[in-house]
SEKOLPA-341373 format. One record per residue (C-alpha): x, y, z. Coordinates in steps of 0.001 Angstrom, whole numbers, plus 524288, in hexadecimal, padded with zeros to 5 digits. Example, Ala and Ser with C-alpha at 12.3 -4.5 7.8 and 13.67 -1.06 7.14 Angstrom:
BEGIN
{u 8300C	v 7EE6C	w 81E78}
{u 83566	v 7FBDC	w 81BE4}
//
This chain:
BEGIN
{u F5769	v B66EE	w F0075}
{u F57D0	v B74D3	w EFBFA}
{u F5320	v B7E60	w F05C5}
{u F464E	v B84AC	w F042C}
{u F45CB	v B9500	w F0261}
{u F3933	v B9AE8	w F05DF}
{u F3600	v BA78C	w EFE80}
{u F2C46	v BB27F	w F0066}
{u F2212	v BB6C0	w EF692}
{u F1A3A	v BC224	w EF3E1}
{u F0B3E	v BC649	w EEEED}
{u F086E	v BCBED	w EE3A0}
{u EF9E8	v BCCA6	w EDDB7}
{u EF7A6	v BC9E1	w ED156}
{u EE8CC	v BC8FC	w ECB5E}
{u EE11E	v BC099	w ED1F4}
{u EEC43	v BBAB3	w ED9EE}
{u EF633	v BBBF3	w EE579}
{u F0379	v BB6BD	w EE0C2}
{u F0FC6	v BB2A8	w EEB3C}
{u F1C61	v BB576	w EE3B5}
{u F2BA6	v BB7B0	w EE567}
{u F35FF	v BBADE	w EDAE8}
{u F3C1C	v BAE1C	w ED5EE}
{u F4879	v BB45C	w ED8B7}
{u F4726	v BB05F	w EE55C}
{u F42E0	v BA1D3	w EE18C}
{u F4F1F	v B9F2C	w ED7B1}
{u F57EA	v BA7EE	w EDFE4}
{u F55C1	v B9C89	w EED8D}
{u F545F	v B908A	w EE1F7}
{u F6200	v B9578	w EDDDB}
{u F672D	v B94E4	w EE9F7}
{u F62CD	v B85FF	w EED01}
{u F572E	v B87C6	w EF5B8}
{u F47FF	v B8479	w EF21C}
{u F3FCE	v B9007	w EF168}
{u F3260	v B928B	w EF6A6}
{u F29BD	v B9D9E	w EF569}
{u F228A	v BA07E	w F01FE}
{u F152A	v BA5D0	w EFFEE}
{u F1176	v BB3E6	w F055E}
{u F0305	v BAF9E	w F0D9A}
{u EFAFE	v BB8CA	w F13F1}
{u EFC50	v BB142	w F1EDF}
{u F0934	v BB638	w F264B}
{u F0CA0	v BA843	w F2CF7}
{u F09F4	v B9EF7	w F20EF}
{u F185A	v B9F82	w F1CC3}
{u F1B0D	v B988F	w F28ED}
{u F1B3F	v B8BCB	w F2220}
{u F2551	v B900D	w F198F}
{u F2E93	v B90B0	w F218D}
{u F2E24	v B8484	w F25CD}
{u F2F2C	v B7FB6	w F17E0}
{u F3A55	v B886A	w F1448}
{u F49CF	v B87D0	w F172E}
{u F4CA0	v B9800	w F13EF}
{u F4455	v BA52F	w F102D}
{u F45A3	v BAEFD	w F07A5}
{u F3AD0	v BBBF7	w F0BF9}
{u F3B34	v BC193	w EFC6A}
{u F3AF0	v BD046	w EF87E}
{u F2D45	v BD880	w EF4A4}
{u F2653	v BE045	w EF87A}
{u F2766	v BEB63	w F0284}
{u F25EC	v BE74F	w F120E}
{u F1A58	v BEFB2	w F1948}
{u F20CD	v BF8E2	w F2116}
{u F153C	v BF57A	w F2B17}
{u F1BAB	v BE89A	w F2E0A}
{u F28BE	v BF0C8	w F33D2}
{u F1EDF	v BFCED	w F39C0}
{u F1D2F	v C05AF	w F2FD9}
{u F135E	v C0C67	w F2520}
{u F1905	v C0AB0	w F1853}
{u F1E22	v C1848	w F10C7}
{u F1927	v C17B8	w F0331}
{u F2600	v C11CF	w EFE80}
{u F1E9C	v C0428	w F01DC}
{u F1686	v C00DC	w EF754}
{u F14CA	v BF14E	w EF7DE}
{u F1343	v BEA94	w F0315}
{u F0D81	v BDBD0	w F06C6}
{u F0988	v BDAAD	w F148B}
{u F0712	v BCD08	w F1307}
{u F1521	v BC87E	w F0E96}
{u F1906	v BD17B	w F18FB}
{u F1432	v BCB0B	w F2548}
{u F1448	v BBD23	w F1DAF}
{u F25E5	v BBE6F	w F1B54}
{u F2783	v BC635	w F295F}
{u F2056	v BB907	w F2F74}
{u F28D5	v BAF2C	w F24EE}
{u F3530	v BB455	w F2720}
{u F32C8	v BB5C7	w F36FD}
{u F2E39	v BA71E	w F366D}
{u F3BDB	v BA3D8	w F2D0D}
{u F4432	v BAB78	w F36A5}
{u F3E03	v BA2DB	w F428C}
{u F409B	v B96D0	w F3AD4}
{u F4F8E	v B9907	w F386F}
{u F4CFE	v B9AAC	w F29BC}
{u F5827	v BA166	w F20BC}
{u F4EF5	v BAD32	w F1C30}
{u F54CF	v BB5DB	w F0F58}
{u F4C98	v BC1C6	w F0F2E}
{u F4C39	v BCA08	w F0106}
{u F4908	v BDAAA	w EFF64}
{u F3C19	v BD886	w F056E}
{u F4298	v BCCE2	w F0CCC}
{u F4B89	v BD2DF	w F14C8}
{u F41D7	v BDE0C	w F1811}
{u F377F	v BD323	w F1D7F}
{u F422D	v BCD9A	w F24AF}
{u F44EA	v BDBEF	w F2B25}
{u F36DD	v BDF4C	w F2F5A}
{u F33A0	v BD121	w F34B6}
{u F3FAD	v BD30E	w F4041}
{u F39D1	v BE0AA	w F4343}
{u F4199	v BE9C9	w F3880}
{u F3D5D	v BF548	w F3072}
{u F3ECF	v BF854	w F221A}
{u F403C	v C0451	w F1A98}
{u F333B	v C05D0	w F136B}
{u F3A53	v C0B6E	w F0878}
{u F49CE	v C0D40	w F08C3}
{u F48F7	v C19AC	w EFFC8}
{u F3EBC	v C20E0	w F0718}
{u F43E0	v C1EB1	w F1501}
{u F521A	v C1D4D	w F1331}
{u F5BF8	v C2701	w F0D27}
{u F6749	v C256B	w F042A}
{u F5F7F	v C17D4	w F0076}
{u F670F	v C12AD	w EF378}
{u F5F84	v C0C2C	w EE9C0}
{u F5955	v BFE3B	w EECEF}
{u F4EA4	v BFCCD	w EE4AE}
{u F517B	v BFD54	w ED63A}
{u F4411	v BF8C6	w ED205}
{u F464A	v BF751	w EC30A}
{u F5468	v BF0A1	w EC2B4}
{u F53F4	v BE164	w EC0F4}
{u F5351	v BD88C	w ECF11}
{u F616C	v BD28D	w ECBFD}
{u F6837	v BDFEB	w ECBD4}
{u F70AA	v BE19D	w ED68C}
{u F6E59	v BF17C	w ED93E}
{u F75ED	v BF3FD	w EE7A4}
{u F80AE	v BF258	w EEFFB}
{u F7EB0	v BEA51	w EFC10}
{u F881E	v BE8F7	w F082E}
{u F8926	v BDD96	w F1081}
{u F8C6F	v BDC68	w F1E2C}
{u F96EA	v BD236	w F2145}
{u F948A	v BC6DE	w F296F}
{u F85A7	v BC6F9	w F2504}
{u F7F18	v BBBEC	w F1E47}
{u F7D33	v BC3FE	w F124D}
{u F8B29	v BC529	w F1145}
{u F8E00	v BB6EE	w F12D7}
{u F84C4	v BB449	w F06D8}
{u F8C3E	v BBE9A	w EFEFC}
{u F99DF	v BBF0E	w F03A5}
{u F9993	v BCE64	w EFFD4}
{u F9926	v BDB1E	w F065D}
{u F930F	v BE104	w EFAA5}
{u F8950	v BDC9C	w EF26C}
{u F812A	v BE28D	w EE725}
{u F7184	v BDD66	w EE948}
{u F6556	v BE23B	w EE1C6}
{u F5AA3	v BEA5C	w EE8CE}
{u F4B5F	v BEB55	w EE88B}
{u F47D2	v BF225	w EF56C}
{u F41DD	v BFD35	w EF974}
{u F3EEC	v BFAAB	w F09D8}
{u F4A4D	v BF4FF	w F1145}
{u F4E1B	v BF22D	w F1F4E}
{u F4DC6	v BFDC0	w F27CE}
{u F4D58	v BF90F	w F364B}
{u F53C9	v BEA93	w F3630}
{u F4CD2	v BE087	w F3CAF}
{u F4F87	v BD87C	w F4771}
{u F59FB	v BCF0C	w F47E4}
{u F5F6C	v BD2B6	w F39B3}
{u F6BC5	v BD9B5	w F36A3}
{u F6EB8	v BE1D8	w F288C}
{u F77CF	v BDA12	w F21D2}
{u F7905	v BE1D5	w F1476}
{u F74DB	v BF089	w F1029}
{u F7541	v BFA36	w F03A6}
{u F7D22	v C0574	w F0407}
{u F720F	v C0B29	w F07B7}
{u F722F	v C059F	w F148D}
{u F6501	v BFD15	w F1002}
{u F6441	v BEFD9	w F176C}
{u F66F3	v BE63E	w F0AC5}
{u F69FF	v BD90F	w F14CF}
{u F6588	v BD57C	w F2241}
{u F66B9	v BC6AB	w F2A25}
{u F6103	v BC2D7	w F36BC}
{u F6C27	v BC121	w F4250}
{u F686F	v BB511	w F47CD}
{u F641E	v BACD3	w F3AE4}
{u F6C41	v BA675	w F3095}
{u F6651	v BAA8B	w F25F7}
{u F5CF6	v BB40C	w F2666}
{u F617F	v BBE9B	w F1C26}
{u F5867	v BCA7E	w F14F8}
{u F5E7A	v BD1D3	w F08E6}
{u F5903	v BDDA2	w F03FF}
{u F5B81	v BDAB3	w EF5A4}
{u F56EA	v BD197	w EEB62}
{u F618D	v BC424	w EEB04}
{u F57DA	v BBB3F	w EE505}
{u F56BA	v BC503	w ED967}
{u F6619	v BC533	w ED8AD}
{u F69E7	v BB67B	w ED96E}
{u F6A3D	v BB3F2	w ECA8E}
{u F71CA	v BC0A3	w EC5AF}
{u F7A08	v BC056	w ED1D3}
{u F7B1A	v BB4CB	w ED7D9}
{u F81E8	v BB8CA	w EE40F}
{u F76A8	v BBB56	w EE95E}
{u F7181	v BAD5A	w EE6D4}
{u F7AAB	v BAA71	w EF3C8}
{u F7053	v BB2A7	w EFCE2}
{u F65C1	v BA65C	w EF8C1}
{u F6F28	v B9B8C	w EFB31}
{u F7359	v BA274	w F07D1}
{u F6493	v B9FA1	w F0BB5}
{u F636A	v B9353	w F0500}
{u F704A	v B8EE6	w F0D60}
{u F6AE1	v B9454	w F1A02}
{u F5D23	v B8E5A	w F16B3}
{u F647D	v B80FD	w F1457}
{u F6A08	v B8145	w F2170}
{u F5AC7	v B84F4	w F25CD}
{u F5559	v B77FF	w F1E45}
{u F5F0E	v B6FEE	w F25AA}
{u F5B4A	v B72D8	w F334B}
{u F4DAA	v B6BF5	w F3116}
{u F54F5	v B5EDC	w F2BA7}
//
Protein backbone atom coordinates (compact mmCIF):
# COMPACT_ATOMS: atom_id res chain seq x y z
CA UNK A 1 0.00 0.00 0.00
CA UNK A 2 1.11 3.47 -0.85
CA UNK A 3 2.19 5.48 2.06
CA UNK A 4 0.05 8.17 3.35
CA UNK A 5 1.51 12.12 3.25
CA UNK A 6 -0.10 14.38 5.66
CA UNK A 7 -0.17 18.06 4.58
CA UNK A 8 -0.81 21.34 6.35
CA UNK A 9 -3.50 23.84 5.44
CA UNK A 10 -4.18 27.35 5.96
CA UNK A 11 -7.36 29.95 6.72
CA UNK A 12 -8.52 32.22 4.61
CA UNK A 13 -12.07 34.04 5.06
CA UNK A 14 -14.14 34.38 2.51
CA UNK A 15 -17.94 35.86 2.96
CA UNK A 16 -19.74 34.18 5.25
CA UNK A 17 -17.23 31.33 5.60
CA UNK A 18 -13.83 30.01 7.00
CA UNK A 19 -12.13 27.92 4.25
CA UNK A 20 -8.92 25.23 5.05
CA UNK A 21 -6.80 25.24 1.87
CA UNK A 22 -3.22 24.30 0.43
CA UNK A 23 -1.83 24.78 -3.14
CA UNK A 24 -2.46 21.60 -5.19
CA UNK A 25 1.07 21.78 -5.98
CA UNK A 26 1.69 20.17 -3.03
CA UNK A 27 -1.16 17.42 -3.58
CA UNK A 28 0.06 16.34 -7.33
CA UNK A 29 3.68 17.08 -6.42
CA UNK A 30 3.44 13.76 -3.26
CA UNK A 31 0.65 11.84 -5.87
CA UNK A 32 3.57 12.03 -8.38
CA UNK A 33 5.85 10.68 -6.29
CA UNK A 34 3.66 7.42 -5.30
CA UNK A 35 2.36 8.31 -1.90
CA UNK A 36 -1.52 9.12 -0.92
CA UNK A 37 -2.05 12.56 0.09
CA UNK A 38 -4.01 14.00 2.94
CA UNK A 39 -4.74 17.41 3.88
CA UNK A 40 -4.60 17.92 7.62
CA UNK A 41 -7.02 20.47 8.86
CA UNK A 42 -5.70 23.72 10.74
CA UNK A 43 -8.29 23.49 14.29
CA UNK A 44 -8.30 25.92 16.82
CA UNK A 45 -7.69 23.37 19.01
CA UNK A 46 -3.70 22.91 19.18
CA UNK A 47 -3.79 18.95 20.06
CA UNK A 48 -6.61 17.79 17.54
CA UNK A 49 -4.01 16.91 14.86
CA UNK A 50 -2.92 14.29 17.17
CA UNK A 51 -4.97 11.74 15.43
CA UNK A 52 -3.32 12.38 12.34
CA UNK A 53 -0.50 11.21 13.02
CA UNK A 54 -1.45 8.15 13.85
CA UNK A 55 -3.21 7.83 10.52
CA UNK A 56 -0.34 9.08 8.49
CA UNK A 57 3.11 7.39 7.25
CA UNK A 58 5.09 11.10 6.42
CA UNK A 59 4.40 15.13 6.77
CA UNK A 60 4.83 17.82 4.84
CA UNK A 61 4.43 21.51 7.32
CA UNK A 62 3.49 23.76 3.86
CA UNK A 63 4.60 27.44 3.23
CA UNK A 64 2.25 30.80 4.14
CA UNK A 65 2.05 32.97 5.96
CA UNK A 66 4.52 34.82 8.26
CA UNK A 67 5.41 33.03 11.87
CA UNK A 68 4.67 35.54 15.02
CA UNK A 69 7.82 36.61 16.13
CA UNK A 70 6.10 36.21 19.73
CA UNK A 71 6.36 32.47 19.43
CA UNK A 72 10.56 32.84 19.26
CA UNK A 73 10.44 36.16 21.97
CA UNK A 74 9.99 38.96 20.08
CA UNK A 75 7.56 42.06 18.96
CA UNK A 76 7.20 41.97 15.37
CA UNK A 77 8.93 45.15 13.25
CA UNK A 78 6.41 46.32 10.79
CA UNK A 79 7.95 44.11 8.09
CA UNK A 80 5.30 41.38 9.54
CA UNK A 81 2.16 42.00 8.11
CA UNK A 82 0.19 38.51 8.21
CA UNK A 83 0.32 36.38 10.82
CA UNK A 84 -2.07 33.23 12.13
CA UNK A 85 -1.57 32.45 15.69
CA UNK A 86 -3.71 29.60 15.45
CA UNK A 87 -1.75 27.59 12.67
CA UNK A 88 1.11 28.67 14.67
CA UNK A 89 0.71 26.83 17.93
CA UNK A 90 -1.57 24.08 16.00
CA UNK A 91 1.98 22.97 13.35
CA UNK A 92 4.62 23.74 16.43
CA UNK A 93 2.36 20.94 18.47
CA UNK A 94 1.95 18.57 14.93
CA UNK A 95 5.30 18.53 14.00
CA UNK A 96 6.62 18.08 17.88
CA UNK A 97 4.04 15.12 18.09
CA UNK A 98 5.53 13.75 14.27
CA UNK A 99 9.08 14.17 15.53
CA UNK A 100 8.12 11.97 18.83
CA UNK A 101 6.55 9.44 16.60
CA UNK A 102 9.64 8.78 14.28
CA UNK A 103 7.74 10.31 11.31
CA UNK A 104 9.83 11.45 8.03
CA UNK A 105 8.72 15.29 8.30
CA UNK A 106 9.52 17.59 4.83
CA UNK A 107 9.08 21.09 5.97
CA UNK A 108 8.41 23.93 2.95
CA UNK A 109 9.36 28.17 3.22
CA UNK A 110 7.09 28.43 6.12
CA UNK A 111 7.95 24.70 6.81
CA UNK A 112 11.29 24.79 7.61
CA UNK A 113 10.83 28.03 9.69
CA UNK A 114 8.08 26.07 12.01
CA UNK A 115 10.45 23.39 12.24
CA UNK A 116 13.24 26.07 13.57
CA UNK A 117 11.13 27.82 16.28
CA UNK A 118 9.50 24.49 17.67
CA UNK A 119 13.41 23.14 18.83
CA UNK A 120 13.98 26.62 20.42
CA UNK A 121 15.44 28.73 17.18
CA UNK A 122 14.96 32.28 16.06
CA UNK A 123 14.08 33.76 12.70
CA UNK A 124 14.88 36.89 11.02
CA UNK A 125 11.59 38.83 11.01
CA UNK A 126 12.52 40.20 7.77
CA UNK A 127 15.95 39.23 5.98
CA UNK A 128 16.17 42.75 4.25
CA UNK A 129 15.60 44.87 7.24
CA UNK A 130 17.89 43.03 9.71
CA UNK A 131 20.49 41.56 7.55
CA UNK A 132 22.95 43.32 5.14
CA UNK A 133 24.18 42.52 1.72
CA UNK A 134 20.71 40.29 1.63
CA UNK A 135 20.36 39.25 -2.28
CA UNK A 136 17.08 39.02 -3.65
CA UNK A 137 14.63 36.13 -2.39
CA UNK A 138 11.40 37.27 -2.96
CA UNK A 139 10.53 38.05 -6.55
CA UNK A 140 6.81 38.45 -5.93
CA UNK A 141 5.55 38.86 -9.59
CA UNK A 142 7.72 36.08 -11.48
CA UNK A 143 5.80 32.70 -12.05
CA UNK A 144 6.20 29.81 -8.93
CA UNK A 145 8.15 27.37 -11.42
CA UNK A 146 10.98 29.88 -12.09
CA UNK A 147 14.04 28.85 -10.68
CA UNK A 148 15.55 32.56 -9.56
CA UNK A 149 18.90 31.56 -7.20
CA UNK A 150 21.83 29.70 -6.66
CA UNK A 151 21.82 27.26 -3.82
CA UNK A 152 24.90 25.35 -2.26
CA UNK A 153 24.76 22.09 -0.68
CA UNK A 154 26.75 20.67 1.97
CA UNK A 155 28.15 17.18 1.24
CA UNK A 156 27.29 14.25 3.20
CA UNK A 157 23.76 15.87 4.02
CA UNK A 158 20.50 14.31 3.14
CA UNK A 159 19.72 17.10 0.79
CA UNK A 160 22.63 16.21 -1.12
CA UNK A 161 21.85 12.56 -1.32
CA UNK A 162 18.39 13.52 -2.93
CA UNK A 163 20.23 15.74 -5.46
CA UNK A 164 23.59 14.35 -6.06
CA UNK A 165 24.78 18.17 -6.65
CA UNK A 166 26.75 20.75 -4.94
CA UNK A 167 24.89 23.39 -6.75
CA UNK A 168 21.53 23.75 -7.48
CA UNK A 169 19.30 26.56 -8.94
CA UNK A 170 15.73 26.61 -6.63
CA UNK A 171 12.94 29.28 -6.77
CA UNK A 172 12.33 31.67 -3.77
CA UNK A 173 9.25 33.26 -1.96
CA UNK A 174 10.59 34.35 1.47
CA UNK A 175 10.97 37.18 3.27
CA UNK A 176 11.81 35.82 7.27
CA UNK A 177 14.34 33.03 7.47
CA UNK A 178 16.30 31.16 10.12
CA UNK A 179 18.36 33.33 12.25
CA UNK A 180 19.29 31.37 15.49
CA UNK A 181 19.06 27.45 14.47
CA UNK A 182 17.21 25.33 16.62
CA UNK A 183 18.04 22.54 18.60
CA UNK A 184 19.23 19.40 17.29
CA UNK A 185 19.27 20.67 13.49
CA UNK A 186 22.26 21.39 11.40
CA UNK A 187 22.27 23.90 8.00
CA UNK A 188 22.61 21.72 5.27
CA UNK A 189 22.29 24.25 2.23
CA UNK A 190 22.56 28.30 1.99
CA UNK A 191 22.37 31.30 -0.73
CA UNK A 192 25.25 33.18 -1.44
CA UNK A 193 23.96 35.25 0.82
CA UNK A 194 24.74 33.15 3.61
CA UNK A 195 20.61 32.62 4.06
CA UNK A 196 19.81 29.15 5.63
CA UNK A 197 18.00 27.49 2.31
CA UNK A 198 18.27 23.53 4.00
CA UNK A 199 18.37 22.25 7.52
CA UNK A 200 17.85 18.21 8.93
CA UNK A 201 17.58 17.03 12.39
CA UNK A 202 20.92 14.92 13.62
CA UNK A 203 19.42 12.11 15.13
CA UNK A 204 16.29 11.39 12.63
CA UNK A 205 16.21 9.85 9.23
CA UNK A 206 14.30 11.99 7.62
CA UNK A 207 13.43 14.99 8.99
CA UNK A 208 14.43 17.68 6.30
CA UNK A 209 13.07 21.70 5.96
CA UNK A 210 13.85 23.62 2.62
CA UNK A 211 13.48 27.15 2.35
CA UNK A 212 12.17 27.16 -1.22
CA UNK A 213 9.16 26.10 -3.10
CA UNK A 214 9.88 22.06 -4.68
CA UNK A 215 6.29 21.24 -4.98
CA UNK A 216 5.89 24.33 -7.31
CA UNK A 217 9.01 23.06 -9.34
CA UNK A 218 8.30 19.26 -9.85
CA UNK A 219 6.53 19.59 -13.27
CA UNK A 220 8.95 22.17 -15.09
CA UNK A 221 11.90 20.60 -13.37
CA UNK A 222 11.51 17.45 -12.32
CA UNK A 223 14.64 17.01 -10.34
CA UNK A 224 13.14 18.26 -7.74
CA UNK A 225 10.30 15.63 -7.89
CA UNK A 226 13.24 13.33 -6.14
CA UNK A 227 12.94 15.57 -2.71
CA UNK A 228 8.99 13.92 -2.54
CA UNK A 229 10.03 10.43 -3.29
CA UNK A 230 12.97 10.86 -0.86
CA UNK A 231 10.01 11.27 1.77
CA UNK A 232 7.74 8.94 0.22
CA UNK A 233 10.81 6.25 0.47
CA UNK A 234 11.60 7.19 4.05
CA UNK A 235 7.76 7.23 4.89
CA UNK A 236 7.60 3.63 3.27
CA UNK A 237 10.15 2.38 5.54
CA UNK A 238 7.85 4.31 8.43
CA UNK A 239 4.54 2.26 7.21
CA UNK A 240 6.46 -0.94 7.57
CA UNK A 241 7.42 -0.79 11.13
CA UNK A 242 3.62 -1.04 12.19
CA UNK A 243 3.16 -4.38 9.89
Amino acid sequence: MKPIIGITTFWENRPQKLYNLVSYHYIRSVHMAGGIPILIPLMDDKIAGYEYIKSIDGLILSGGEDISPIVYGENPIEQVKLICDERDGFEINLFLEALKNNLPILGICRGIQIMNVALGGTLYQDIHAQRENTLGHYPKDTPVHNLYHQVHVKNESKIYNVFRQNEIRVNSFHHQAIKEIGNELIETAWAADGIIEAVEHIHKKFVVGVQWHPEDLTVHHPIFLKLFKALIEASKKQKGNFF
